[in-house]
C-alpha atoms as one frame of an Amber mdcrd trajectory, in Angstrom:
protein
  60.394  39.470  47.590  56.294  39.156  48.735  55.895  42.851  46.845  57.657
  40.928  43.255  55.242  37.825  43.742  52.171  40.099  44.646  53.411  41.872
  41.313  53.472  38.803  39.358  50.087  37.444  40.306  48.591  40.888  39.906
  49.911  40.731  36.157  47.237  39.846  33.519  49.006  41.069  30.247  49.573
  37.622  28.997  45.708  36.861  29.826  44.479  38.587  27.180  46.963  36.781
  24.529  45.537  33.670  25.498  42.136  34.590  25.031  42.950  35.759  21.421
  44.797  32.127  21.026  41.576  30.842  22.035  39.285  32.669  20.100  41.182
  32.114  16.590  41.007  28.521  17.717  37.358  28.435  17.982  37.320  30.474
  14.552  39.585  27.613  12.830  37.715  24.669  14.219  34.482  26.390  12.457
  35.803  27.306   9.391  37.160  23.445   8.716  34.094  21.967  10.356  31.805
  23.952   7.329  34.578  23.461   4.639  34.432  19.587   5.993  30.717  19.396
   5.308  30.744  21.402   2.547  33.529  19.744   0.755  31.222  16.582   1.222
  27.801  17.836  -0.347  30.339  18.884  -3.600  31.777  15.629  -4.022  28.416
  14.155  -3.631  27.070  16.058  -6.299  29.691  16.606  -8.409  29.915  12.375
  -8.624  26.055  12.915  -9.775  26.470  14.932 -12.486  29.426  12.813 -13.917
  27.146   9.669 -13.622  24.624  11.824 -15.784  27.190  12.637 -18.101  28.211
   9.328 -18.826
């Protein structure tokens, strides 16, 4: 029984998954925080060049 848990806490496969979930988080959250910002500076100035048009 101590050799299984020894076995179990030795066991870092599903570390490395986790670190990958982590990482494509970090990768998401930056990609929508630019598209956020971005999205705003477009609608800014696409509102100012239909006021010129008009």
């Amino acid at each position: 029984m101590t050799r299984v848990l020894m076995a179990f806490l030795a066991d870092e496969s599903g570390a490395t998954a986790i670190e990958y979930g982590l990482i494509a988080a970090g990768i998401a959250l930056a990609i929508i925080t630019a598209v956020d910002g971005l999205g705003t500076r477009l609608n800014s100035k696409f509102a100012s060049i239909n006021s010129s048009l008009k």
